[in-house]
C-alpha positions as CSV (number, residue, x, y, z in Angstrom):
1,X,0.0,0.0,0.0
2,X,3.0,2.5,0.6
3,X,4.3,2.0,-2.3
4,X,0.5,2.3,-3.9
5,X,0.4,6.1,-2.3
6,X,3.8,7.3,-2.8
7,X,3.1,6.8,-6.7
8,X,0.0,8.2,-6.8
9,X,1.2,11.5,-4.9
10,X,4.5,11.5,-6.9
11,X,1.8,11.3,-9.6
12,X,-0.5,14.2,-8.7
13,X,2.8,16.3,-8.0
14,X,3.6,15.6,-11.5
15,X,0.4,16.3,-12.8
16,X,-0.3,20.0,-11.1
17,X,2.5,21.6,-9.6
18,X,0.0,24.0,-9.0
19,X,-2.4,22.4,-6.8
20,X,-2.0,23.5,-2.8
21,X,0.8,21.9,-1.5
22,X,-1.2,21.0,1.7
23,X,-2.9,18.7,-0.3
24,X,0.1,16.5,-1.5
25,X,1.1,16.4,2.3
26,X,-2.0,15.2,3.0
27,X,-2.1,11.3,4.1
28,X,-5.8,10.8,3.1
29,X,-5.5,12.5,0.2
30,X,-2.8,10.1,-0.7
31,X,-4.9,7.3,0.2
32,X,-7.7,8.4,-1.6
33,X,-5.4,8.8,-4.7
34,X,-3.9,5.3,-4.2
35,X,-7.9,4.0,-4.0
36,X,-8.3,5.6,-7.6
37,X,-5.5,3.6,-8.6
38,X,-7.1,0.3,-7.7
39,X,-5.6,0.0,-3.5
40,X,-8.5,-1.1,-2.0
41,X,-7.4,-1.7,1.3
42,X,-6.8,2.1,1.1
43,X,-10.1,3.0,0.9
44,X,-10.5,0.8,3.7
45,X,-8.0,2.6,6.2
46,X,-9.4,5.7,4.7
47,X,-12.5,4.8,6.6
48,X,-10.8,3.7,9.4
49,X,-8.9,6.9,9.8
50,X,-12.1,8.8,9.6
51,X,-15.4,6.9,10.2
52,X,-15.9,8.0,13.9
53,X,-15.1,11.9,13.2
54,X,-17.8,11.6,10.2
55,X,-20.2,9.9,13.3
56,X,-19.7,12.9,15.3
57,X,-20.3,15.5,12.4
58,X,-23.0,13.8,11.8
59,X,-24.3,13.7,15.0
60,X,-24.2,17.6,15.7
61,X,-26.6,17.9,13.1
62,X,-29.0,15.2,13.7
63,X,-28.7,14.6,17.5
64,X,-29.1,10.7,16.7
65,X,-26.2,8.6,17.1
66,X,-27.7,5.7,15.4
67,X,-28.8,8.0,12.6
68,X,-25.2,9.4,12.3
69,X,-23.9,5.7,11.7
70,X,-26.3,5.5,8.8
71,X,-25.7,8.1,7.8
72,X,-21.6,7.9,8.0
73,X,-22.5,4.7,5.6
74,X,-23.8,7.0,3.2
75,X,-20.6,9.5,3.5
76,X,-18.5,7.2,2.4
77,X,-20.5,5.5,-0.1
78,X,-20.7,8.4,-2.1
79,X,-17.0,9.0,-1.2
80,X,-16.7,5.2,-2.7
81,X,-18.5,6.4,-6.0
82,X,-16.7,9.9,-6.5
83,X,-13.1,8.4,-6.4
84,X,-12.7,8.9,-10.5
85,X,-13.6,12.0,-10.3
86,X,-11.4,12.8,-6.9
87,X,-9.2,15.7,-7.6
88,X,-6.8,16.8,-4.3
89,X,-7.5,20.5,-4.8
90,X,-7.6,21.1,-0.8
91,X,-7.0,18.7,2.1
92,X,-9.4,15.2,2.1
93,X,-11.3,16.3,5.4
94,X,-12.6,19.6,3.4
95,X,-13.9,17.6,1.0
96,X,-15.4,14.8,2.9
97,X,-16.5,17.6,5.2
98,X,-18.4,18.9,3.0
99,X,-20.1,15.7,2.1
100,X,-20.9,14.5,5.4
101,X,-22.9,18.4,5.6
102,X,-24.7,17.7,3.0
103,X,-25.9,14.4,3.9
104,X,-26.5,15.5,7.4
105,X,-28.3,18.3,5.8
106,X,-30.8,16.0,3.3
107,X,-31.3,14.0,6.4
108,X,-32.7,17.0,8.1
109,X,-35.1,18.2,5.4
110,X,-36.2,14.7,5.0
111,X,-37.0,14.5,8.4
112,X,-38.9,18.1,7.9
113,X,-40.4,16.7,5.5
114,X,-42.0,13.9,7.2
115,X,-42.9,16.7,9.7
116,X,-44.8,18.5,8.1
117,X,-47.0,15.5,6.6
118,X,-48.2,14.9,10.4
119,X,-52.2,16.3,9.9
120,X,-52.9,19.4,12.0
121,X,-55.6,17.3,14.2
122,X,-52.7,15.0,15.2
123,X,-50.6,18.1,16.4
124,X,-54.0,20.0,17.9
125,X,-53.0,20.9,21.5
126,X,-48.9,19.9,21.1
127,X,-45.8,21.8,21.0
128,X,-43.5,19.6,19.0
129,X,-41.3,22.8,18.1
130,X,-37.7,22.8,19.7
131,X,-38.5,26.2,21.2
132,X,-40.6,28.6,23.6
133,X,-40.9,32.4,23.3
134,X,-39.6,33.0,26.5
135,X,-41.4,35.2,29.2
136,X,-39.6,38.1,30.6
137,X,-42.1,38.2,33.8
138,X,-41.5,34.1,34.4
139,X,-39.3,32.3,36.8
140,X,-35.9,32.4,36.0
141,X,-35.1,28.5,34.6
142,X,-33.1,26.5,37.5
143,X,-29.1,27.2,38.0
144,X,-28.4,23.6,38.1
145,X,-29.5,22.8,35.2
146,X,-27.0,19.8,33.6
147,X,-24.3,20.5,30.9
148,X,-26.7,17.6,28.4
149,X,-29.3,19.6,28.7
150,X,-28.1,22.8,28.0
151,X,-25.9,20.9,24.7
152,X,-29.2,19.4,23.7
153,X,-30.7,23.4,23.5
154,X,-27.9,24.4,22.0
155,X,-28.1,21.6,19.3
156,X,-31.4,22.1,19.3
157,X,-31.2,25.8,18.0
158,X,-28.1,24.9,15.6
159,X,-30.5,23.1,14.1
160,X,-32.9,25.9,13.2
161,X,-30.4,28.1,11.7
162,X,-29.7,28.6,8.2
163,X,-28.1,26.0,6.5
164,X,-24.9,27.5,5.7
165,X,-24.7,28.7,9.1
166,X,-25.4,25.8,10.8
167,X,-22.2,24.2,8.6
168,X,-20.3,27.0,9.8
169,X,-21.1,26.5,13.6
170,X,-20.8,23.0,13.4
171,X,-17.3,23.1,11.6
172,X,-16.0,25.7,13.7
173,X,-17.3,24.9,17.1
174,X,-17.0,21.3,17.4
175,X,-14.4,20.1,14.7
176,X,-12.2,23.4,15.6
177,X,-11.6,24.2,11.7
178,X,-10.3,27.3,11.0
179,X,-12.0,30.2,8.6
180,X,-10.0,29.1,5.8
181,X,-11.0,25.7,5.7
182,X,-14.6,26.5,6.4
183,X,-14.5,28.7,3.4
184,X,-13.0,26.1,0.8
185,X,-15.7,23.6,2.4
186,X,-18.7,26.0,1.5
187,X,-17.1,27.6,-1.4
188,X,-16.9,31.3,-0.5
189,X,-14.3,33.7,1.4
190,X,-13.1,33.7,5.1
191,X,-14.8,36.8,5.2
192,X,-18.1,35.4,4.2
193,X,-17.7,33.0,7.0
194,X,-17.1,34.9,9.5
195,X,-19.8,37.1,8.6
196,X,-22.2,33.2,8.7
197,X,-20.4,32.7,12.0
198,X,-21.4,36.7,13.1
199,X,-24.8,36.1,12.1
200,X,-24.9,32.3,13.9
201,X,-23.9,33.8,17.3
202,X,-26.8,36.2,17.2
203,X,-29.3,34.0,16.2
204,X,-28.1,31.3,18.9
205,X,-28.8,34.1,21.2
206,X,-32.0,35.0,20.3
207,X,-32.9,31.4,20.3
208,X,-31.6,30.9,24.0
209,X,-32.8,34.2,25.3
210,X,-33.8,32.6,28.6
211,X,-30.0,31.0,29.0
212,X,-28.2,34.5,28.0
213,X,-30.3,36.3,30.7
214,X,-29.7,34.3,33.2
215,X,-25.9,34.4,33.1
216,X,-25.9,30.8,30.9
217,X,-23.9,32.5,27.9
218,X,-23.2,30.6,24.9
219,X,-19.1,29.4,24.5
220,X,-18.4,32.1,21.6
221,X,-18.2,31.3,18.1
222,X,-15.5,32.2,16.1
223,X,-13.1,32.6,19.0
């Protein structure tokens, strides 16, 4: 397999001397490239390098773990399928990244989807929503509430934000990637994202009104 990867990077060197360096430094990258060439097994420790970070992307998203494992099966299948047309133009995790969103992301709408088919009668009298409109003239919400709970709000408001901002939160606040590489995963500048990340923050504390009032700020994005 070595061998497999050190000819397929000496390859892609050869082939663009123009393509980001960072990319011909990049191990999975060099797997990925060996896969094209037939290495099986390194699609296999592709997956093994990165199946349980895809999990967790997955999971901040859709706050199902055994719906992140399905859908980390689908990440990589269509990782599996686009490996002739793989091109290292940034690192590998940008552009799995970026597929693992957009999964995560149909998931969501699907889910929306089925939503929205419930009939009104079977909602008549239920708040299925992930939110109240606080009450500024209502008991403040106990101190001691538990660090899950408060994530689970959290992840519940990520959830209702923009898609491109919710990529951006998640990216930047859980997988610690920096502006640069947020911007090559959605395609736009690092000023762009931190004007998503600007815009995120605000409407995270508009969500969680109750929690910012009461002292229960948000860890700051973009930091």
């Amino acid at each position: 397999m070595a061998k497999a990867i050190a000819v397929a990077a000496n390859g892609f060197e050869a082939r663009s001397q123009a393509q980001p360096q960072a990319a011909v430094r990049d191990y999975d990258a060099q797997l990925m490239l060996a896969f094209q060439q037939g290495d099986e097994p390194a699609f296999q420790e592709l997956i093994e390098r990165n199946h349980s970070r895809v999990i967790g992307l997955a999971y901040r998203f859709v706050g199902s773990r055994a719906e992140a494992e399905d859908l980390a099966q689908e990440v990589f299948l269509r990782i599996y399928r686009a490996r002739r047309t793989y091109r290292p133009t940034a690192k590998f995790s940008t552009w799995m990244f970026r597929i693992a969103a957009n999964v995560s992301l149909n998931a969501l709408r699907d889910r929306a989807r089925r939503r929205d088919d419930v009939s009104i009668g079977q909602l008549s009298g239920e708040d299925r929503g992930p939110f109240t409109v606080p009450d500024p003239e209502a008991p403040a919400p106990d101190h001691r509430m538990g660090r899950s709970e408060l994530e689970q709000k959290v992840r519940e408001a990520i959830s209702e934000l923009p898609e491109k901002e919710q990529i951006a939160v998640v990216l930047n606040r859980y997988e610690g990637l920096s502006y640069a590489d947020i911007a090559r995963t959605l395609g736009c500048s690092t000023m762009a994202v931190k004007s998503l990340l600007a815009r995120a923050r605000e409407n995270l504390k508009e969500r969680l009104l109750l929690y910012v009032r009461t002292g229960r700020n948000l860890q700051r994005l973009g930091s």
